[in-house]
Biopython code that builds the backbone (N, CA, C, O; Angstrom):
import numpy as np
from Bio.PDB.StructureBuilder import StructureBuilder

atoms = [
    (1, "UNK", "N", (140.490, -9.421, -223.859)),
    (1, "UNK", "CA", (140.103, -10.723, -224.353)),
    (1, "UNK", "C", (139.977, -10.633, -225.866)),
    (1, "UNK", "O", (139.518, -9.537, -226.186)),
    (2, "UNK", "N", (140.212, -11.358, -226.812)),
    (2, "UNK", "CA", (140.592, -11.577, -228.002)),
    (2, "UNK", "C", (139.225, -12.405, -228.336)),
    (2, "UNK", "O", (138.762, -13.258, -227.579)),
    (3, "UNK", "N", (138.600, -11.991, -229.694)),
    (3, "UNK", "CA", (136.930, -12.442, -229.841)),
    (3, "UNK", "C", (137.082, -12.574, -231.776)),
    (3, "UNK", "O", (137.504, -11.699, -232.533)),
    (4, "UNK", "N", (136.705, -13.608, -232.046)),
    (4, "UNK", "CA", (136.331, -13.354, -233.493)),
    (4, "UNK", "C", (134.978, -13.153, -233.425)),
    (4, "UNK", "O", (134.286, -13.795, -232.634)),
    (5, "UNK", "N", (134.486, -12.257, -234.236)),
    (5, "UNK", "CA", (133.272, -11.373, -234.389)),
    (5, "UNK", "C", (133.161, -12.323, -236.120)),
    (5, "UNK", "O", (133.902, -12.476, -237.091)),
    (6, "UNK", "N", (131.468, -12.857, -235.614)),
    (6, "UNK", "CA", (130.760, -13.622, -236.710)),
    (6, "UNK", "C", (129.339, -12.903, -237.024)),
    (6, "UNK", "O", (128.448, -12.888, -236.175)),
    (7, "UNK", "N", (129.187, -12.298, -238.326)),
    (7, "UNK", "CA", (127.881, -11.512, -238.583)),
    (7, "UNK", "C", (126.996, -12.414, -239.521)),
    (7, "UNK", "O", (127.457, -13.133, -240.407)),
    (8, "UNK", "N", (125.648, -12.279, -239.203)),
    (8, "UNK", "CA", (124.848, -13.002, -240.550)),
    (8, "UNK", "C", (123.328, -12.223, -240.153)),
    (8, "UNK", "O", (123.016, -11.497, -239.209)),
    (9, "UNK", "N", (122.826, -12.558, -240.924)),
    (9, "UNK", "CA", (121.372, -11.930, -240.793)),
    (9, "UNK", "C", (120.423, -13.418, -241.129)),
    (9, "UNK", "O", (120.836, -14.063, -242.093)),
    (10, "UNK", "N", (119.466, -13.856, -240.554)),
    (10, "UNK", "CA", (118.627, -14.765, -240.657)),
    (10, "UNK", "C", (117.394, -14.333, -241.398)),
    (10, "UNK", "O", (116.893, -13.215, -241.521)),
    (11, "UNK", "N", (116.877, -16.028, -242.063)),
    (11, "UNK", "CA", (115.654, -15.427, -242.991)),
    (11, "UNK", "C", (114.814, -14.488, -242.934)),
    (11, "UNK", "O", (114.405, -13.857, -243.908)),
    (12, "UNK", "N", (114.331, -14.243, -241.223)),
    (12, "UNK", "CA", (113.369, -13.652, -241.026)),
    (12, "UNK", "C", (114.130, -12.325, -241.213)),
    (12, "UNK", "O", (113.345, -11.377, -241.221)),
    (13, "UNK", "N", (115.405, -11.973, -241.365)),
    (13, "UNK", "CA", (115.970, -9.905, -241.595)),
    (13, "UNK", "C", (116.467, -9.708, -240.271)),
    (13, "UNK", "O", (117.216, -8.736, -240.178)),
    (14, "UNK", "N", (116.269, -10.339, -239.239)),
    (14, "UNK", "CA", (117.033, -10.172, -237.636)),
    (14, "UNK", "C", (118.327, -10.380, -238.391)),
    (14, "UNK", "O", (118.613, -11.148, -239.310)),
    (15, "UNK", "N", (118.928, -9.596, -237.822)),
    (15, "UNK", "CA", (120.919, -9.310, -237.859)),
    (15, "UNK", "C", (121.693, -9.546, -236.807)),
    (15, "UNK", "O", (121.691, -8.668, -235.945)),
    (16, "UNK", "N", (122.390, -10.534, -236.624)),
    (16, "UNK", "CA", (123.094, -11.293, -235.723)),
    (16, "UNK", "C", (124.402, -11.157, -235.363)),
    (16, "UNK", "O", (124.950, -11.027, -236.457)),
    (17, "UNK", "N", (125.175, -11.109, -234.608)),
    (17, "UNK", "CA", (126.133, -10.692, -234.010)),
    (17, "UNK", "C", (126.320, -11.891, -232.627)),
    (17, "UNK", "O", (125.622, -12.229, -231.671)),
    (18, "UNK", "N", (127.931, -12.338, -233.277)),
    (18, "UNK", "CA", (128.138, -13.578, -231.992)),
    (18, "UNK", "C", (129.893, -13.108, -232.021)),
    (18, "UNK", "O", (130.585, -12.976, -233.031)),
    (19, "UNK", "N", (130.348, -12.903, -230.463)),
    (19, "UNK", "CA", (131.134, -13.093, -230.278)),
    (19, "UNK", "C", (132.187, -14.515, -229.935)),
    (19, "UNK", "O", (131.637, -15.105, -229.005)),
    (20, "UNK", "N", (133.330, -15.182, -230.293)),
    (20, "UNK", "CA", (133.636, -16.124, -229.898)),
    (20, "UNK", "C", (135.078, -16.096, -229.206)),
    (20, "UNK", "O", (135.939, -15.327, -229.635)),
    (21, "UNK", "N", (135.248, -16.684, -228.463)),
    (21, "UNK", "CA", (136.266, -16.606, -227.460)),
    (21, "UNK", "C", (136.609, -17.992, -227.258)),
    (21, "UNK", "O", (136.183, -18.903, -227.967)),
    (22, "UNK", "N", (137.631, -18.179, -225.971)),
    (22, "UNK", "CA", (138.214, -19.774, -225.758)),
    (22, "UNK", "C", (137.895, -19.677, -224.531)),
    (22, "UNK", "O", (137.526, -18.503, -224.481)),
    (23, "UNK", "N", (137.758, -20.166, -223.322)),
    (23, "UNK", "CA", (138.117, -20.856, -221.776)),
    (23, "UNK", "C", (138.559, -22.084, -221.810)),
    (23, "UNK", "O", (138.212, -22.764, -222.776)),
    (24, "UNK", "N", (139.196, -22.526, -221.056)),
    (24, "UNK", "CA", (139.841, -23.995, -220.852)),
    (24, "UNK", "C", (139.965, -24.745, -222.086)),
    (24, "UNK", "O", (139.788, -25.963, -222.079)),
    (25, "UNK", "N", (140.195, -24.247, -222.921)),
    (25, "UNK", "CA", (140.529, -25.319, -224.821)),
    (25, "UNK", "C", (138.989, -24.631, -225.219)),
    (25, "UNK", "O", (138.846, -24.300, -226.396)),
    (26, "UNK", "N", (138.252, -24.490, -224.611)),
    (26, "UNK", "CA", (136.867, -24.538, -225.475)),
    (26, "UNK", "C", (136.195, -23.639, -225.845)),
    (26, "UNK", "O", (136.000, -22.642, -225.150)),
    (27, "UNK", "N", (135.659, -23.825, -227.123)),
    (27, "UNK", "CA", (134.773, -22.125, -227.488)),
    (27, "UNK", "C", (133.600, -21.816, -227.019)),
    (27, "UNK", "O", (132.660, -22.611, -227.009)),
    (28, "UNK", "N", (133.528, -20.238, -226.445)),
    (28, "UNK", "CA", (132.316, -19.753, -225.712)),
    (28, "UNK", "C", (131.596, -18.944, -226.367)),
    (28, "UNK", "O", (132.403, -18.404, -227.123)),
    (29, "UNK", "N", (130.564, -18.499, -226.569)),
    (29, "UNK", "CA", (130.057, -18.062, -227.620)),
    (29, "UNK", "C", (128.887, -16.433, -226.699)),
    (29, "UNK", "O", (128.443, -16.315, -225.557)),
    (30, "UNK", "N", (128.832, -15.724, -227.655)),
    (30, "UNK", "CA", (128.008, -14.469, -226.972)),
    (30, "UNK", "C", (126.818, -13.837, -227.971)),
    (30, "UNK", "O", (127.255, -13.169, -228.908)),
    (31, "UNK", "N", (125.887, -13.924, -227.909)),
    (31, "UNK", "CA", (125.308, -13.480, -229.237)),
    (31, "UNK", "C", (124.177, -12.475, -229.101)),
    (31, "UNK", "O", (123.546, -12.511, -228.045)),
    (32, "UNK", "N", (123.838, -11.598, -230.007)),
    (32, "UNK", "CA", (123.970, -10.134, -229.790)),
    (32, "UNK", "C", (122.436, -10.360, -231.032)),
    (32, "UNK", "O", (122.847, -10.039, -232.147)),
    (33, "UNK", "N", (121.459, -10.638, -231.078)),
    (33, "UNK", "CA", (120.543, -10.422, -232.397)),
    (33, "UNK", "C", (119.526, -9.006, -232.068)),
    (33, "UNK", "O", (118.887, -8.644, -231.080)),
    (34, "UNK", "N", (119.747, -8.446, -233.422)),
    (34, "UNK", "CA", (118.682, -7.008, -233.347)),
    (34, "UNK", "C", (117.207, -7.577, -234.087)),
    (34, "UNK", "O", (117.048, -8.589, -234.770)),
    (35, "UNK", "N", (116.623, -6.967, -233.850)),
    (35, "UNK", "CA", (114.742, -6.946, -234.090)),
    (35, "UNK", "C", (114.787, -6.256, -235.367)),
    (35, "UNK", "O", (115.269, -5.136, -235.535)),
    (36, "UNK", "N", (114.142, -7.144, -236.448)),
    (36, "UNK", "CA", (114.142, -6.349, -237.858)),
    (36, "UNK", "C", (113.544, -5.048, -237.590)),
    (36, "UNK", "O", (114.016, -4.121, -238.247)),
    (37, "UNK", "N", (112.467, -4.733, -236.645)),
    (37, "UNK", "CA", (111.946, -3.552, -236.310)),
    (37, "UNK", "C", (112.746, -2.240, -235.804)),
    (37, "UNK", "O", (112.317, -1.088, -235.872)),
    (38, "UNK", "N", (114.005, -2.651, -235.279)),
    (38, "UNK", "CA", (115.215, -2.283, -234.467)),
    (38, "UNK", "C", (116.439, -1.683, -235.792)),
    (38, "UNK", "O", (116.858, -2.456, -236.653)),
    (39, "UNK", "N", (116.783, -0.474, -235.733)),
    (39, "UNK", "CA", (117.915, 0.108, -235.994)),
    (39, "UNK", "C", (119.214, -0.860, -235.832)),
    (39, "UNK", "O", (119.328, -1.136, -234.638)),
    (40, "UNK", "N", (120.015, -1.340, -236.446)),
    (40, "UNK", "CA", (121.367, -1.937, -236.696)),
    (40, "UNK", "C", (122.120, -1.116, -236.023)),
    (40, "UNK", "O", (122.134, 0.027, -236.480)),
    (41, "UNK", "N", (122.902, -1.348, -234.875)),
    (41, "UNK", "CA", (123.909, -0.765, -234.377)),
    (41, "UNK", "C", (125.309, -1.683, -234.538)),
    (41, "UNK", "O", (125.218, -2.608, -233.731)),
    (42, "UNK", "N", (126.671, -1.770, -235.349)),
    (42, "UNK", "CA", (126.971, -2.951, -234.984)),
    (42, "UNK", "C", (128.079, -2.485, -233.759)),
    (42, "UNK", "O", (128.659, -3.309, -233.052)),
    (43, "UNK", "N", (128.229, -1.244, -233.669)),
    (43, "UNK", "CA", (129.300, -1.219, -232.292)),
    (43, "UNK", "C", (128.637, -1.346, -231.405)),
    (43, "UNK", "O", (129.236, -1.508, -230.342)),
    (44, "UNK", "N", (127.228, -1.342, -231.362)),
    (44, "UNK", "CA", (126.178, -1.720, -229.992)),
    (44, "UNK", "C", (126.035, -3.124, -230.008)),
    (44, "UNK", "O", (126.105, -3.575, -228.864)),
    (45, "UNK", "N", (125.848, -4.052, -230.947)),
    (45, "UNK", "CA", (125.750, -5.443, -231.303)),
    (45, "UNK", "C", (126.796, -6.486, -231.313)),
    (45, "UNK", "O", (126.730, -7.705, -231.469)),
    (46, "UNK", "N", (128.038, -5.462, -231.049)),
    (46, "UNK", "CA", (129.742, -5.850, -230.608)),
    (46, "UNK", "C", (129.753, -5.826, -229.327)),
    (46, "UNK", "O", (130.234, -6.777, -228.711)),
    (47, "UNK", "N", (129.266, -4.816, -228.725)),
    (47, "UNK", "CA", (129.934, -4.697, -227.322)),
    (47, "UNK", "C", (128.713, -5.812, -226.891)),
    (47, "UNK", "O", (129.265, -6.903, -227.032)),
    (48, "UNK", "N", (127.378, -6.036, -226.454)),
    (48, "UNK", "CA", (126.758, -6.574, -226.164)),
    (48, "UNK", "C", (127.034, -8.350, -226.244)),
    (48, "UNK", "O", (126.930, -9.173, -225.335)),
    (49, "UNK", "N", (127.442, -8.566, -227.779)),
    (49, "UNK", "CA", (127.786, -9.884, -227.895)),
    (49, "UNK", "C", (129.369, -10.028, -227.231)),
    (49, "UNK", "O", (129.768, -11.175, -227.031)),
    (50, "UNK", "N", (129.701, -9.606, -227.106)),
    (50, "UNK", "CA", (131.410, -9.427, -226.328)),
    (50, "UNK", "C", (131.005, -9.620, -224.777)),
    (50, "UNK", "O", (131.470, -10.632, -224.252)),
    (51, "UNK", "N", (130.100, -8.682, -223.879)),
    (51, "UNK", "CA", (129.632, -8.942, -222.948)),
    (51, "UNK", "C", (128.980, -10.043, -222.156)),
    (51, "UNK", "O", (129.027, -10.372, -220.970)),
    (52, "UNK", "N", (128.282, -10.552, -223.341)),
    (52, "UNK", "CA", (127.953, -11.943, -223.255)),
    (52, "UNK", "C", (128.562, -12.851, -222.824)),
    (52, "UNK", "O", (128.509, -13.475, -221.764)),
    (53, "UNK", "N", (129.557, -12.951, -224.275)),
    (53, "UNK", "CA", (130.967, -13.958, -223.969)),
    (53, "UNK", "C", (131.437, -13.937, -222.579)),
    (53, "UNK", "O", (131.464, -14.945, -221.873)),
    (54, "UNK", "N", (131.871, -12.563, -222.131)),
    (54, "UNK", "CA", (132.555, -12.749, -220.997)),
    (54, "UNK", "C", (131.876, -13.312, -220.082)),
    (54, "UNK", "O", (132.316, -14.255, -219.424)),
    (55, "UNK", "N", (130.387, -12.659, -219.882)),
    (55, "UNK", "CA", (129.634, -13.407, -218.745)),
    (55, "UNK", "C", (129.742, -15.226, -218.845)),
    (55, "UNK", "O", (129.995, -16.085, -218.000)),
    (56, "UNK", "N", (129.420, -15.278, -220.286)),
    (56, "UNK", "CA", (129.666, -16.905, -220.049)),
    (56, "UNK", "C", (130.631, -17.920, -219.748)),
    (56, "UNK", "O", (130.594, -19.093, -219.377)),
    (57, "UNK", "N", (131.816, -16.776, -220.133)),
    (57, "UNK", "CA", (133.245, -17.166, -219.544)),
    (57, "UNK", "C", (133.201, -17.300, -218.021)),
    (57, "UNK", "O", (133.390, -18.302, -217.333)),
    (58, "UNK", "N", (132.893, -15.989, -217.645)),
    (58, "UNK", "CA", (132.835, -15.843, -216.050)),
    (58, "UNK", "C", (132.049, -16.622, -215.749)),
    (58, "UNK", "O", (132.693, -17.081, -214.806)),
    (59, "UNK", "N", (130.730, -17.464, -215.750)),
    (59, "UNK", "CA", (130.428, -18.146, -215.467)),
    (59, "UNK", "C", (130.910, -19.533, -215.281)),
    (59, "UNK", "O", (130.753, -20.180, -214.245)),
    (60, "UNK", "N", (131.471, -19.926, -216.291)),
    (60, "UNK", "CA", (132.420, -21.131, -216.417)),
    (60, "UNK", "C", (133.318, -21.414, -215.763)),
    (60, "UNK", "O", (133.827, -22.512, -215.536)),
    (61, "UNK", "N", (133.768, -19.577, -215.135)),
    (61, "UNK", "CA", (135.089, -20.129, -214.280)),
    (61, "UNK", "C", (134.412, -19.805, -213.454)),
    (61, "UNK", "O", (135.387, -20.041, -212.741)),
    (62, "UNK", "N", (133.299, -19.314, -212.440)),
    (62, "UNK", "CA", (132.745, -19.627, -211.114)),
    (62, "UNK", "C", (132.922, -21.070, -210.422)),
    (62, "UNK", "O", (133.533, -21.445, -209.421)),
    (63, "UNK", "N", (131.763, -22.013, -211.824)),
    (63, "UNK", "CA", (131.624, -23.291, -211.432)),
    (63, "UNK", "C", (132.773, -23.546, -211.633)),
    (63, "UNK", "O", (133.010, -23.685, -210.433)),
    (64, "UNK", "N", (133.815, -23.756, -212.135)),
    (64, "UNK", "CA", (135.015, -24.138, -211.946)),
    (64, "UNK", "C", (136.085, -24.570, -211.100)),
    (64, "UNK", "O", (136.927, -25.468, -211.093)),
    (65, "UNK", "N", (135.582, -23.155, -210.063)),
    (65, "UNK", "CA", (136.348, -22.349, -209.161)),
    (65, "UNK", "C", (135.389, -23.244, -208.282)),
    (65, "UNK", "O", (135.908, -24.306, -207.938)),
    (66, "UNK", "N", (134.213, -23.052, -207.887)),
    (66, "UNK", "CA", (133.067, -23.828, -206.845)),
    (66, "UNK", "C", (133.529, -25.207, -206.759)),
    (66, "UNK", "O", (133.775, -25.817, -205.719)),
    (67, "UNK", "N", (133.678, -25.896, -208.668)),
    (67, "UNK", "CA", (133.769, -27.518, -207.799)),
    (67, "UNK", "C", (135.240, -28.060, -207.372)),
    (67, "UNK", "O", (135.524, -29.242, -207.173)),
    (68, "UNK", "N", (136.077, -26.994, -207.277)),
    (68, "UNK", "CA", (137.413, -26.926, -207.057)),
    (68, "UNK", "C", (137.686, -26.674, -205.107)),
    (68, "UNK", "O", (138.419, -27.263, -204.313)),
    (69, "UNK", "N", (136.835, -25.689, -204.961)),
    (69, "UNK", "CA", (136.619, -25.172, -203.495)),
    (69, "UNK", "C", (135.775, -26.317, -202.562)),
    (69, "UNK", "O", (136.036, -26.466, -201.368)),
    (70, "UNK", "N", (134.526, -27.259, -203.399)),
    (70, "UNK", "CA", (134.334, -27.986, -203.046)),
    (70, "UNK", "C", (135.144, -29.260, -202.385)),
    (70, "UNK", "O", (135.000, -29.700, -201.245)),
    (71, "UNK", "N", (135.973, -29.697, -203.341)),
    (71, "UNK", "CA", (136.978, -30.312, -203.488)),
    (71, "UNK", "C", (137.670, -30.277, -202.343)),
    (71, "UNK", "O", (137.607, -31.213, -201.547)),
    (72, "UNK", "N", (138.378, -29.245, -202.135)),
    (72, "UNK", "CA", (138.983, -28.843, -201.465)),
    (72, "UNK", "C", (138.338, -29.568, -199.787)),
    (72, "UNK", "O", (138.675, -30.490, -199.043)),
    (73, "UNK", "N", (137.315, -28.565, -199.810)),
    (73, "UNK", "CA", (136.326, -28.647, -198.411)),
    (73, "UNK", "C", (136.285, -30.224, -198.278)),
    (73, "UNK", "O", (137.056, -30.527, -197.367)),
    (74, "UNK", "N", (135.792, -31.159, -198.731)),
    (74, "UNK", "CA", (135.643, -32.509, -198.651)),
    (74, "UNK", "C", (136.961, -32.880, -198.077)),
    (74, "UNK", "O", (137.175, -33.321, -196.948)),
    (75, "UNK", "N", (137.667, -32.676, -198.867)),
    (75, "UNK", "CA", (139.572, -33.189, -198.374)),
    (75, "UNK", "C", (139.855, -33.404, -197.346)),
    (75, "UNK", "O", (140.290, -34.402, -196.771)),
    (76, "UNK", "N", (139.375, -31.509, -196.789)),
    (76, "UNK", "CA", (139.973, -31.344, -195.214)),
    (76, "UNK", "C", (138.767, -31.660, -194.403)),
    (76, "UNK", "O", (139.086, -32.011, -193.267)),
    (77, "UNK", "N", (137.469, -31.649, -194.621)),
    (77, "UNK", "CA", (136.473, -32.470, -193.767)),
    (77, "UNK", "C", (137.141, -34.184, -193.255)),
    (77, "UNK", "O", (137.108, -34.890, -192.248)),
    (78, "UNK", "N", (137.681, -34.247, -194.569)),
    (78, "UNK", "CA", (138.068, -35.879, -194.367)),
    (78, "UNK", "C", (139.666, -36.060, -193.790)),
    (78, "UNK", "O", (140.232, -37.074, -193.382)),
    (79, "UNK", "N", (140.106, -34.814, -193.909)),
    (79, "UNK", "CA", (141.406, -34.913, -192.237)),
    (79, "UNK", "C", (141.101, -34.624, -191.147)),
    (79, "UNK", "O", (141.580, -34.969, -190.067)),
    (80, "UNK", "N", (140.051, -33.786, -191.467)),
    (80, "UNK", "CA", (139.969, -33.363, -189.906)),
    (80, "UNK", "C", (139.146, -34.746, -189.163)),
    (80, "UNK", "O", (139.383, -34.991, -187.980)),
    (81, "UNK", "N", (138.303, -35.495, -189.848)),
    (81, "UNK", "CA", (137.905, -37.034, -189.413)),
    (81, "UNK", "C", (139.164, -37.556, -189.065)),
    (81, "UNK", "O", (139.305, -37.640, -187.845)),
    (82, "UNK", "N", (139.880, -37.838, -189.560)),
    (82, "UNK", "CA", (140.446, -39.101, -189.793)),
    (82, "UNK", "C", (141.732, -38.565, -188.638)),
    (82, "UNK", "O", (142.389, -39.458, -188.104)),
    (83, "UNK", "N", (142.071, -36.989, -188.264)),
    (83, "UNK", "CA", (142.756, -36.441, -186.910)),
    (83, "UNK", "C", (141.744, -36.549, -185.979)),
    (83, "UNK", "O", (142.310, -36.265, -184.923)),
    (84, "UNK", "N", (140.567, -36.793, -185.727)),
    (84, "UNK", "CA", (139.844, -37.028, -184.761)),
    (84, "UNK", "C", (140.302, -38.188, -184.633)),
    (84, "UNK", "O", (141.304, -38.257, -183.920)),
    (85, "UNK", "N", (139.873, -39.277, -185.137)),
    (85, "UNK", "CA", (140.195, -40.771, -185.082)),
    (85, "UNK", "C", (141.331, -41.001, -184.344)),
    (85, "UNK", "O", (141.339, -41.613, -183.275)),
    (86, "UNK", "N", (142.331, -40.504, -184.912)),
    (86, "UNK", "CA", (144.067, -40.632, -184.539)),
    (86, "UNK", "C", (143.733, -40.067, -183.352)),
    (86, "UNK", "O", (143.785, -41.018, -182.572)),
    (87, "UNK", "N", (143.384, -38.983, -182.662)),
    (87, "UNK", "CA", (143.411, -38.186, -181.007)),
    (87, "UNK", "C", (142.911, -39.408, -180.191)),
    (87, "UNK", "O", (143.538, -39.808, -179.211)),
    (88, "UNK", "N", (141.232, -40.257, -180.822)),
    (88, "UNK", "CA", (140.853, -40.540, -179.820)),
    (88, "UNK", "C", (141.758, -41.689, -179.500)),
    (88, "UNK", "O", (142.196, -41.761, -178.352)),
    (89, "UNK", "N", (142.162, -42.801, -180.586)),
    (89, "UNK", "CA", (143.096, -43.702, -181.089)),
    (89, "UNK", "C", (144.398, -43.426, -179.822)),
    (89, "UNK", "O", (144.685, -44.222, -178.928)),
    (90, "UNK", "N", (144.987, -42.182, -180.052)),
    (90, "UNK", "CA", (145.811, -41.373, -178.793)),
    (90, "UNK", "C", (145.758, -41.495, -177.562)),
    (90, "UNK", "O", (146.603, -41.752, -176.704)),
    (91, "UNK", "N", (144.466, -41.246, -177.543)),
    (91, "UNK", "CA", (144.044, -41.050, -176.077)),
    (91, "UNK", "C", (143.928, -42.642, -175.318)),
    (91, "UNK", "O", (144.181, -42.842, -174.130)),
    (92, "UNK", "N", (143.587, -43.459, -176.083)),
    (92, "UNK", "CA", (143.310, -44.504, -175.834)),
    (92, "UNK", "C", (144.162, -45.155, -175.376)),
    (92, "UNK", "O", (144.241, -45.545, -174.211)),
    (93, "UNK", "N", (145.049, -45.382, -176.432)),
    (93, "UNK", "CA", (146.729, -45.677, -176.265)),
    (93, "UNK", "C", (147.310, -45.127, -175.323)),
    (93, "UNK", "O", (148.165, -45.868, -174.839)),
    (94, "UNK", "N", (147.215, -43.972, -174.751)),
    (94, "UNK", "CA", (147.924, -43.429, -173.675)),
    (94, "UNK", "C", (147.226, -43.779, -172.143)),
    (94, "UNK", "O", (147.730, -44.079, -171.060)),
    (95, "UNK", "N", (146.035, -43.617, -172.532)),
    (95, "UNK", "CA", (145.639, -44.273, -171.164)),
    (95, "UNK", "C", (145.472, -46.372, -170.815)),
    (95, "UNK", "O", (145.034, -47.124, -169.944)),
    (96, "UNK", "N", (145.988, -46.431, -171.834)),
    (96, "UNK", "CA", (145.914, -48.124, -171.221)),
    (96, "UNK", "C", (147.944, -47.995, -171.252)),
    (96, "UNK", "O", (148.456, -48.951, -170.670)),
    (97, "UNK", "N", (148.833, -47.106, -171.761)),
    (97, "UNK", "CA", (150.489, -46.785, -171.516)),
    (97, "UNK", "C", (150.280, -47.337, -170.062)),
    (97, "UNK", "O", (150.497, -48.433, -169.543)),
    (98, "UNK", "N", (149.642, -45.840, -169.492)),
    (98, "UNK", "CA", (149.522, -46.087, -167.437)),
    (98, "UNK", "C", (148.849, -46.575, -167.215)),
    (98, "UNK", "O", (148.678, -46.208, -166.052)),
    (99, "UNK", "N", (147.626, -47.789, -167.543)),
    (99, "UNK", "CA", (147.210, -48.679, -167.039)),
    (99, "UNK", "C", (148.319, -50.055, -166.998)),
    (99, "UNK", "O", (148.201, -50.935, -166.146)),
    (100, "UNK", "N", (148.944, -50.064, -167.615)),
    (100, "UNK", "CA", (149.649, -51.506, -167.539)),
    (100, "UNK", "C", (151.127, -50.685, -166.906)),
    (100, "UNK", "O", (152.016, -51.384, -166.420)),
    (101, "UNK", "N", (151.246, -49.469, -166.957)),
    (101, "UNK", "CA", (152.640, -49.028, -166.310)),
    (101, "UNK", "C", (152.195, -49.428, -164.628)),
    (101, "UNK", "O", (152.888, -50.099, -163.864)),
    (102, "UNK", "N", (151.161, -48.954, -164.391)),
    (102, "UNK", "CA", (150.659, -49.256, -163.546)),
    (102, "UNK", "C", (150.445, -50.908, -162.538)),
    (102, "UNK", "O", (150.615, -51.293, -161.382)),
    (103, "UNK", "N", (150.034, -51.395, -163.697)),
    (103, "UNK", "CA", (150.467, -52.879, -163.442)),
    (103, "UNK", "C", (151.231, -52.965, -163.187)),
    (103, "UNK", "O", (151.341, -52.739, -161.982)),
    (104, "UNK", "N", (152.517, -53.341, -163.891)),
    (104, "UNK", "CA", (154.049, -53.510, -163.897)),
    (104, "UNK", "C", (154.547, -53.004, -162.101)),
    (104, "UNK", "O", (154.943, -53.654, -161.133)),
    (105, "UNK", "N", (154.286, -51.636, -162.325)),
    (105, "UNK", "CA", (155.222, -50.791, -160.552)),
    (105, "UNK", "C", (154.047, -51.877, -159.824)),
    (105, "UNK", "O", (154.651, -52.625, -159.055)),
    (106, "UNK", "N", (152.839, -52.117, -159.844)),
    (106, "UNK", "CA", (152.047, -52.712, -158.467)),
    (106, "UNK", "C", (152.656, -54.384, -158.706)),
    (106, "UNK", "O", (152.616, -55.121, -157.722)),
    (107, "UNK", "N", (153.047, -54.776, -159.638)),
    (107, "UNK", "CA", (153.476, -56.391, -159.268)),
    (107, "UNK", "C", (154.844, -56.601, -158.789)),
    (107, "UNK", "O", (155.143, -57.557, -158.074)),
    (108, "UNK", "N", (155.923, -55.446, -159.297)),
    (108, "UNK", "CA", (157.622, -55.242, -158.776)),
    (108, "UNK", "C", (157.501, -54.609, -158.013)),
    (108, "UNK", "O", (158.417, -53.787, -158.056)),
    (109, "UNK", "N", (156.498, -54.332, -156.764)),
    (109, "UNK", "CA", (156.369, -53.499, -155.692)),
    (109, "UNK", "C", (156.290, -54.944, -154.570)),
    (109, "UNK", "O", (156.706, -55.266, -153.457)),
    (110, "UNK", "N", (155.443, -55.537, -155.735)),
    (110, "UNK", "CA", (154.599, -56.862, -154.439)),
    (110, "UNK", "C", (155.472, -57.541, -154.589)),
    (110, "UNK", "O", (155.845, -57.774, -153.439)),
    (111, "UNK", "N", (156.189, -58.130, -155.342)),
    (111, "UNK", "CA", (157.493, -58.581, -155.297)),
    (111, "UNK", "C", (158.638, -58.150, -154.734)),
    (111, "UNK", "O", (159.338, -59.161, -154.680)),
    (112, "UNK", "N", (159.327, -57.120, -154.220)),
    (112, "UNK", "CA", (160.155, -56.711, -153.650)),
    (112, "UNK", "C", (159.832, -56.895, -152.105)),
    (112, "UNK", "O", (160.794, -57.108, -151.368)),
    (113, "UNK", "N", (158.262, -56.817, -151.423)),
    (113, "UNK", "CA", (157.605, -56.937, -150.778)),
    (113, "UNK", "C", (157.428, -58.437, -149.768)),
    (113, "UNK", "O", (157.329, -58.683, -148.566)),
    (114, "UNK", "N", (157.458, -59.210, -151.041)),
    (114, "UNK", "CA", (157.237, -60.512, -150.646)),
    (114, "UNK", "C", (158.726, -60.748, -150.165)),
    (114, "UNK", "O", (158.663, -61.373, -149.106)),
    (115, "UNK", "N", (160.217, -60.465, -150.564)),
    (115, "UNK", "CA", (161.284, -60.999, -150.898)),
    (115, "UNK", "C", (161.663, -60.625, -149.560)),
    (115, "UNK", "O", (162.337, -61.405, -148.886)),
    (116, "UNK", "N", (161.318, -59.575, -149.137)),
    (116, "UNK", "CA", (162.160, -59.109, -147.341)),
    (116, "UNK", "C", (161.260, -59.886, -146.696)),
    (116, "UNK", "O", (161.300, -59.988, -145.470)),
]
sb = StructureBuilder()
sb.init_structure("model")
sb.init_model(0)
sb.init_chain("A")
sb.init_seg("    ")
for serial, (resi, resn, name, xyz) in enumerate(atoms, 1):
    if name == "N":
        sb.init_residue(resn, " ", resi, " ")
    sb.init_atom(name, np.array(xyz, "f"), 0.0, 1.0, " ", f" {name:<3s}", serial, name[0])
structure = sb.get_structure()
């Protein structure tokens, strides 16, 4: 991952360290501050603010990924409704098919019936 590394030290003498990165167009930021009381490390104050970044990256693409999977889930909740509907819709339709097939053979039965 590719990071521009931004250093400054604030009034109070804390020394700051922010990594910056991109996800989806946008900048993510990681930031790394030492304790004026605290020894300056900056390859310790690099990797840490770098670590950051990523976590916040990775975070970004969790929820990402979650309201995407969500998404998803709703979709097929809402076929698998709407193939229920159609079965019972099916079923329905098929059983009034042989209710009136039914009709039909019992009235050209009684008719053939009546005719001899």
């Amino acid at each position: 991952m590719r990071y521009k590394m931004i250093y400054y030290a604030k009034p109070t003498g804390e020394r700051v360290t922010v990594a910056e990165s991109t996800f989806a167009g946008k900048r993510v930021k990681g930031v790394a501050v030492c304790h004026i009381n605290d020894t300056y490390d900056k390859e310790f104050g690099d990797k840490l603010a770098q670590a950051r970044c990523d976590h916040a990256i990775s975070t970004k693409r969790v929820r990402r990924i979650n309201k995407q999977l969500d998404w998803y889930k709703k979709y097929i909740n809402n076929l698998y409704e709407e193939l229920h509907k159609a079965e019972v819709a099916g079923d329905k339709a098929t059983d009034r098919f042989f209710e009136t097939k039914e009709i039909v053979e019992n009235l050209v039965s009684q008719t053939k019936i009546s005719e001899q």
